[in-house]
MIDREN-648637 format. One record per atom (N, C-alpha, C): residue in one letter; x, y, z. Coordinates in Angstrom, 1 decimal. Atoms other than C-alpha are relative to their C-alpha. Layout:
+------+--------+--------+--------+
: gumi :     xx :     yy :     zz :
+------+--------+--------+--------+
:    a :      X :      Y :      Z :
...
+------+--------+--------+--------+
END
This chain:
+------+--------+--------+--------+
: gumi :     xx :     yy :     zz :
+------+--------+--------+--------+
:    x :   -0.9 :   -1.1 :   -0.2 :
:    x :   -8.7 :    0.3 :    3.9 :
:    x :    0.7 :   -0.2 :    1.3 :
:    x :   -0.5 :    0.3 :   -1.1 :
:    x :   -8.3 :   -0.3 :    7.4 :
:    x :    1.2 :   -0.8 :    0.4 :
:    x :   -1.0 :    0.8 :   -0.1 :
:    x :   -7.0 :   -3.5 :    7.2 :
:    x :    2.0 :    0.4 :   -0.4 :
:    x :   -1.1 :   -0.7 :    1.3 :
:    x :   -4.3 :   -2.4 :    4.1 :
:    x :    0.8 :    0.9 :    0.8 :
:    x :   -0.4 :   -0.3 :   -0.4 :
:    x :   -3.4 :   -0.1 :    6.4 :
:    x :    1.0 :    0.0 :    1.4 :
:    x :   -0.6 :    0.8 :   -1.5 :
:    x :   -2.6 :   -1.9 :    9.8 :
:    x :    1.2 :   -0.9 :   -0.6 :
:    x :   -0.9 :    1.1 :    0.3 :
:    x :   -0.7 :   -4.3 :    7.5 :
:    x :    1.5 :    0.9 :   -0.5 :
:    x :   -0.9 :   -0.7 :    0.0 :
:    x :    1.4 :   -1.4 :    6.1 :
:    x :    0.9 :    0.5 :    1.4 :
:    x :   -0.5 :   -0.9 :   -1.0 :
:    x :    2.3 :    0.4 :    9.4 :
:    x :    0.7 :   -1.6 :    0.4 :
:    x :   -0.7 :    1.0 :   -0.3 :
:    x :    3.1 :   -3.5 :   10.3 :
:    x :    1.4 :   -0.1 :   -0.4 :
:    x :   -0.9 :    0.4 :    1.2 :
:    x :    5.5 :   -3.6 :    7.2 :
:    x :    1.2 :    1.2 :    0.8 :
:    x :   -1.4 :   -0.9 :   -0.5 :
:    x :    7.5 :   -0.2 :    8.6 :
:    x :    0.4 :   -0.2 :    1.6 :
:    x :   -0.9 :    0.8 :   -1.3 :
:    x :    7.7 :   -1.5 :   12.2 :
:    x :    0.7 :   -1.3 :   -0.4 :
:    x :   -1.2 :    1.1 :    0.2 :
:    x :    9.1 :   -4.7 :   10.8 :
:    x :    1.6 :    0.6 :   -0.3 :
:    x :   -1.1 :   -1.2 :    1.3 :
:    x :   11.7 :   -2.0 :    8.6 :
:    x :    0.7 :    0.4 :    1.4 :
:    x :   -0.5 :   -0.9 :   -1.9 :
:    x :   12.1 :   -0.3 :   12.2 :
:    x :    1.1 :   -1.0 :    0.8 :
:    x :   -0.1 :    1.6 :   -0.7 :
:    x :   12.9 :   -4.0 :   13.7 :
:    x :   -0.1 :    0.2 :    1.0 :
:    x :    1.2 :    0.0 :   -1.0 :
:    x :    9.8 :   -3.8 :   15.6 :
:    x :   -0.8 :   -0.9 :   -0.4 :
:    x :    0.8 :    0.6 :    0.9 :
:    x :    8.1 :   -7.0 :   14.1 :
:    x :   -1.3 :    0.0 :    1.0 :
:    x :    1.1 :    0.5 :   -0.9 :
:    x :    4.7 :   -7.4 :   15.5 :
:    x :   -1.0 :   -1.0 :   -0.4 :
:    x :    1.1 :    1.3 :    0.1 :
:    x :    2.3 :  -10.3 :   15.8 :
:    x :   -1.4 :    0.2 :   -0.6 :
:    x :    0.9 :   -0.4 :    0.5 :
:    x :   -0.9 :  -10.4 :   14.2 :
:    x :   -0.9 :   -0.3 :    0.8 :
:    x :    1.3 :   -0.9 :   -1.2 :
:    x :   -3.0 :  -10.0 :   17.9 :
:    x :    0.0 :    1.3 :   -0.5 :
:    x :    0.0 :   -1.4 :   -0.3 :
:    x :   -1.1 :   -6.8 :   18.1 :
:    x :   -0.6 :    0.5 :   -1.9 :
:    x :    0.3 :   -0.6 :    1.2 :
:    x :   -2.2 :   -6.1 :   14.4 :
:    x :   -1.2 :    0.0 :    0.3 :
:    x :    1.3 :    0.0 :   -0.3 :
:    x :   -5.4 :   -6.8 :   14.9 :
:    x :   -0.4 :    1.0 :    0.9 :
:    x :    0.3 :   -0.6 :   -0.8 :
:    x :   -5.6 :   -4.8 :   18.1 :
:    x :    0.0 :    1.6 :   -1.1 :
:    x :   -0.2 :   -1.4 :    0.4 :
:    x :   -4.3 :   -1.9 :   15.9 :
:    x :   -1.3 :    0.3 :   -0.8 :
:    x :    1.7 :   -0.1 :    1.5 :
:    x :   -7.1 :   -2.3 :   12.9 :
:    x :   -1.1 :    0.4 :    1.3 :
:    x :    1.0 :   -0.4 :   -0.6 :
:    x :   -9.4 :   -2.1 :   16.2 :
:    x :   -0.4 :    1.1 :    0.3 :
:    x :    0.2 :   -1.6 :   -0.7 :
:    x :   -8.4 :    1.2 :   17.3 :
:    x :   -0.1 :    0.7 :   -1.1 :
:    x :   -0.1 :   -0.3 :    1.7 :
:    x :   -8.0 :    2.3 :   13.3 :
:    x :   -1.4 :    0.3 :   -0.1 :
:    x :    1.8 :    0.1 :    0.2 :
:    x :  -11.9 :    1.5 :   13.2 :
:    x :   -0.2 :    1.2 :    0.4 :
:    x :    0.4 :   -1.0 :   -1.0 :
:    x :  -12.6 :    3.6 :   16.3 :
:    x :    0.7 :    1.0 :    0.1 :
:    x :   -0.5 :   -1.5 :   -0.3 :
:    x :  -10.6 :    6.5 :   15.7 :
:    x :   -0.6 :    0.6 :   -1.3 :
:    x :    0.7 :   -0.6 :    1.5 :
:    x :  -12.2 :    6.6 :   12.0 :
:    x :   -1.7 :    0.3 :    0.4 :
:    x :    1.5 :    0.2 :   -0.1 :
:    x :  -15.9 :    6.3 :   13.6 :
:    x :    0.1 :    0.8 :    0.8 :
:    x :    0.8 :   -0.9 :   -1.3 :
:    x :  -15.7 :    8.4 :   17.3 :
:    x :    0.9 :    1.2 :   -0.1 :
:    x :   -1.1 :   -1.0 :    0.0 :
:    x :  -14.0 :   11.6 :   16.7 :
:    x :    0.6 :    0.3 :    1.8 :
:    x :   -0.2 :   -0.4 :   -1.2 :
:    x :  -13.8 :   11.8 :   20.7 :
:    x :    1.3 :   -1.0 :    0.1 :
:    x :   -1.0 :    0.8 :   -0.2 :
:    x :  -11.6 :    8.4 :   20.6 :
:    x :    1.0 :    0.5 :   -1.5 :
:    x :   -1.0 :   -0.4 :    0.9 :
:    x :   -9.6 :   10.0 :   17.3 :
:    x :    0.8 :    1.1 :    1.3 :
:    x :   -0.6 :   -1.1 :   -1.3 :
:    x :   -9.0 :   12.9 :   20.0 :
:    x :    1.4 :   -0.5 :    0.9 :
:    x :   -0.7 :    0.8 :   -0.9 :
:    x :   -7.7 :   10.6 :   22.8 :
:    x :    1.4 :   -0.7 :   -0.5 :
:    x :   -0.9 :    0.7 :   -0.2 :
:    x :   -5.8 :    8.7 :   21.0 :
:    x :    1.4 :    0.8 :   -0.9 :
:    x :   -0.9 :   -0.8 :    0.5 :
:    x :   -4.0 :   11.6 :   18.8 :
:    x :    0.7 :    0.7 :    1.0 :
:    x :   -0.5 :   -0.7 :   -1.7 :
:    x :   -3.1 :   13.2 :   22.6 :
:    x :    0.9 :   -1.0 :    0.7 :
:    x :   -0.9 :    0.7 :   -0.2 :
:    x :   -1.8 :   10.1 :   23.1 :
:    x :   -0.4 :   -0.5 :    1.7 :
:    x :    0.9 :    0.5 :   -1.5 :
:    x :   -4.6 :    9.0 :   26.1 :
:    x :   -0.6 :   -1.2 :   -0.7 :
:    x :    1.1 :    1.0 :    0.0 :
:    x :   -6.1 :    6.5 :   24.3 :
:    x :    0.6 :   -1.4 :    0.6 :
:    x :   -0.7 :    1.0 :   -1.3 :
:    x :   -4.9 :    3.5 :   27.2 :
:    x :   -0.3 :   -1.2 :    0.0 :
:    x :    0.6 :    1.3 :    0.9 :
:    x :   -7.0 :    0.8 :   25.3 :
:    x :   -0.7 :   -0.2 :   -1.0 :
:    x :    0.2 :   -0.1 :    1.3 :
:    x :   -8.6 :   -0.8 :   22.7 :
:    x :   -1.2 :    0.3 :    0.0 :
:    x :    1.3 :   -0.2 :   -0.5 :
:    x :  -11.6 :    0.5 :   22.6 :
:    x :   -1.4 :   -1.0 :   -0.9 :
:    x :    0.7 :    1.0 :   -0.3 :
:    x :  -14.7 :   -1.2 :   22.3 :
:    x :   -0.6 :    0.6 :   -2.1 :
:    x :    0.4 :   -0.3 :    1.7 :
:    x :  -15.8 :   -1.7 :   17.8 :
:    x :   -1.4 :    1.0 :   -0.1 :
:    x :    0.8 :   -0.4 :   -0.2 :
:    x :  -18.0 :    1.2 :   17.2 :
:    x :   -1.5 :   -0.3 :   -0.8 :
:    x :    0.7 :    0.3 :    1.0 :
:    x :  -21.9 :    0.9 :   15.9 :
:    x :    0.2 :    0.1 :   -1.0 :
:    x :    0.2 :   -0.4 :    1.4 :
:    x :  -22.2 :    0.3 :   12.3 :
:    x :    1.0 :   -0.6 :   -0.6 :
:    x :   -1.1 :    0.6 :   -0.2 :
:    x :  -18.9 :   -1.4 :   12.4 :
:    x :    0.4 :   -1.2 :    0.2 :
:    x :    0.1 :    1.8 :   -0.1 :
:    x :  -18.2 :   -5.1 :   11.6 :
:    x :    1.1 :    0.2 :    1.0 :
:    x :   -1.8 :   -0.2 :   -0.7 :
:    x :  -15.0 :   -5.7 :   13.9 :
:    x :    0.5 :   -0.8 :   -0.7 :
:    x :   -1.2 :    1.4 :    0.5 :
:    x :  -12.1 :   -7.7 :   12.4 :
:    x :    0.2 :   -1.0 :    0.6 :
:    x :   -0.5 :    1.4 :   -0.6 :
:    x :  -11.7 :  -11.1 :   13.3 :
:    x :    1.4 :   -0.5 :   -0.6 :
:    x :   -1.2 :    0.4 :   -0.7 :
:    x :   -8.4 :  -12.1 :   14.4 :
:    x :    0.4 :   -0.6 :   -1.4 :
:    x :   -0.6 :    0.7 :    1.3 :
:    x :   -5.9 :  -13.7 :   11.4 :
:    x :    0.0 :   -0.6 :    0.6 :
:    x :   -0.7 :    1.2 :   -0.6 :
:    x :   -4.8 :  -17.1 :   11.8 :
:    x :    1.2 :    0.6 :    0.5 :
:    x :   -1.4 :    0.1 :   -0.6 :
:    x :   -2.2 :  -17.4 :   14.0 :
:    x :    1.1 :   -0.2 :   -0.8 :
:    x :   -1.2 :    0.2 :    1.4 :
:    x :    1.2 :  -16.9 :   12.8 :
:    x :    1.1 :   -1.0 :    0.7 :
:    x :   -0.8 :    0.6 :   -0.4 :
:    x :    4.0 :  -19.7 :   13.3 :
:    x :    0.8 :    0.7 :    1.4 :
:    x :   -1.1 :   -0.8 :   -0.5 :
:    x :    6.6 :  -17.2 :   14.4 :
:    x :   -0.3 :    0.4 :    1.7 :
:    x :    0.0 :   -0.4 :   -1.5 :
:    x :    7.3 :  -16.5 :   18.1 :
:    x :   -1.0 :    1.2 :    0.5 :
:    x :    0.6 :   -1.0 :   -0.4 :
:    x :    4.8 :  -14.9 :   20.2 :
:    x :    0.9 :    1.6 :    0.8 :
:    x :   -0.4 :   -1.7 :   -0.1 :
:    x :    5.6 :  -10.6 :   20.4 :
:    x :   -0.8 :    0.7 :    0.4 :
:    x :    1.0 :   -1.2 :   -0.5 :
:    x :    3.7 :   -8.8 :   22.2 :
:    x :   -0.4 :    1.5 :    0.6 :
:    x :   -0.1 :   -1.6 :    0.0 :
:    x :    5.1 :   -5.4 :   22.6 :
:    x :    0.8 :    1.1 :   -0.5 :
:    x :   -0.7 :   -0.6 :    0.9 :
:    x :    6.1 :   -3.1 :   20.8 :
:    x :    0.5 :    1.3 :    0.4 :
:    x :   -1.3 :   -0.8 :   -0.3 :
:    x :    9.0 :   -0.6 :   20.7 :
:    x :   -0.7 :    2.0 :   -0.1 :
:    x :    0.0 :   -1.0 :    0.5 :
:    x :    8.9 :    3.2 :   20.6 :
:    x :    0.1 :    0.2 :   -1.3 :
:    x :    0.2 :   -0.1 :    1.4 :
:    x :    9.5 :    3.3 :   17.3 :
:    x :   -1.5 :   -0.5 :   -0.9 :
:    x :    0.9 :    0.8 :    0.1 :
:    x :    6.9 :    0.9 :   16.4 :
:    x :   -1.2 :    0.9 :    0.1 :
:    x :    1.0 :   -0.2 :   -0.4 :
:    x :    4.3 :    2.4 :   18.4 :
:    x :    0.1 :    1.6 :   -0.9 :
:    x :    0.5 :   -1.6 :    0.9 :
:    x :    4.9 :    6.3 :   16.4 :
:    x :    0.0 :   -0.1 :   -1.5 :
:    x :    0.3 :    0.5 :    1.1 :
:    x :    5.0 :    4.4 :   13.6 :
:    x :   -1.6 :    0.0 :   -0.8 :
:    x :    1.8 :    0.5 :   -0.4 :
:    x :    1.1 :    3.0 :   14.2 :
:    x :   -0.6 :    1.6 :    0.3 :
:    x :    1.3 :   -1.2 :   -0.7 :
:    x :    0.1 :    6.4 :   15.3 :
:    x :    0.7 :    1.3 :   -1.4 :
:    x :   -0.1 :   -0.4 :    1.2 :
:    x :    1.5 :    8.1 :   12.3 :
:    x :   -0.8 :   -0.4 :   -1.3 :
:    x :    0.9 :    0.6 :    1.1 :
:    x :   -0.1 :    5.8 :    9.9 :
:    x :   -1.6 :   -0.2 :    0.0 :
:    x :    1.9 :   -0.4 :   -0.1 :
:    x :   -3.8 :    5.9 :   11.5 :
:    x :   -0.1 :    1.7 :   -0.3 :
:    x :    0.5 :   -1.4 :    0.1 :
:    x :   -3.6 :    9.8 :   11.8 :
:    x :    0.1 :    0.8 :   -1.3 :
:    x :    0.2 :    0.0 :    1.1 :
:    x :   -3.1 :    9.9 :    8.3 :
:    x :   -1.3 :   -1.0 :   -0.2 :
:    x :    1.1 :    0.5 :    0.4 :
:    x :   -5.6 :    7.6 :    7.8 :
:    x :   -1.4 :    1.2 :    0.3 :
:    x :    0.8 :   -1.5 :   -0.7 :
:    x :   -8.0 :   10.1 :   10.0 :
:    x :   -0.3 :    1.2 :   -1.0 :
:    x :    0.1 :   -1.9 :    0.6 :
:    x :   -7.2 :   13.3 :    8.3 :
:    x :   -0.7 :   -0.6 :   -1.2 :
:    x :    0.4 :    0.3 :    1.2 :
:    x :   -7.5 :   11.9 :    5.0 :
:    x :   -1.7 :   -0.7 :    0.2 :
:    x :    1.4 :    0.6 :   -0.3 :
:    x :  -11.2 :   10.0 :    6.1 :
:    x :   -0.5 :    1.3 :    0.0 :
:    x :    0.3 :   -0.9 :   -0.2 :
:    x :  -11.8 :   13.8 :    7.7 :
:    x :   -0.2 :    0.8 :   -1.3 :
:    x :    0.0 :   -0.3 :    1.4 :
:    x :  -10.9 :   15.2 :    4.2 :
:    x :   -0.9 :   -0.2 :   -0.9 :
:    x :    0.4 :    0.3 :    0.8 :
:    x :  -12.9 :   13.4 :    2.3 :
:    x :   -1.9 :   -0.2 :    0.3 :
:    x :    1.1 :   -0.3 :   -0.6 :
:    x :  -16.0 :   14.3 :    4.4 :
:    x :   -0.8 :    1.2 :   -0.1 :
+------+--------+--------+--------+
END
């Protein structure tokens, strides 16, 4: 789900023309994990504190990295982009919350 999800929010920053790399995807699926597992890091990063990636929490395989992709290295992403990603996890959230 996680994944499926990072790859989506990918798909509307591409739409945005915000493309991002699949580090930065990855990084995102990390924080996705960790805001679905620590509600303290869902907090932070819904506040818009969370200032890295935080570390995969117990219980929690981490994602390993895609192959690299041809395409020019991007490594940061736009305002748009970035409320994009934090739209699409915090639905992920509620809905995880929901179903709790």
């Amino acid at each position: 789900m996680v994944a499926a999800l990072a790859r989506r929010a990918a798909d509307f920053a591409r739409q945005a023309g915000h493309p991002v790399t699949d580090p930065v995807r990855h990084q995102v699926e990390q924080v996705l994990y960790a805001v679905l597992a620590d509600p303290e890091v869902a907090d932070l990063w819904f506040r818009g504190l969370l200032v890295a990636v935080p570390r995969a929490p117990s219980g929690f395989k981490t994602p390993r990295p895609r192959r690299r992709s041809s395409r020019p290295s991007r490594t940061r992403i736009g305002p748009v982009a970035r409320l994009l990603w934090r739209r699409a996890a915090w639905s992920a959230w509620a809905q995880q919350r929901d179903n709790s």
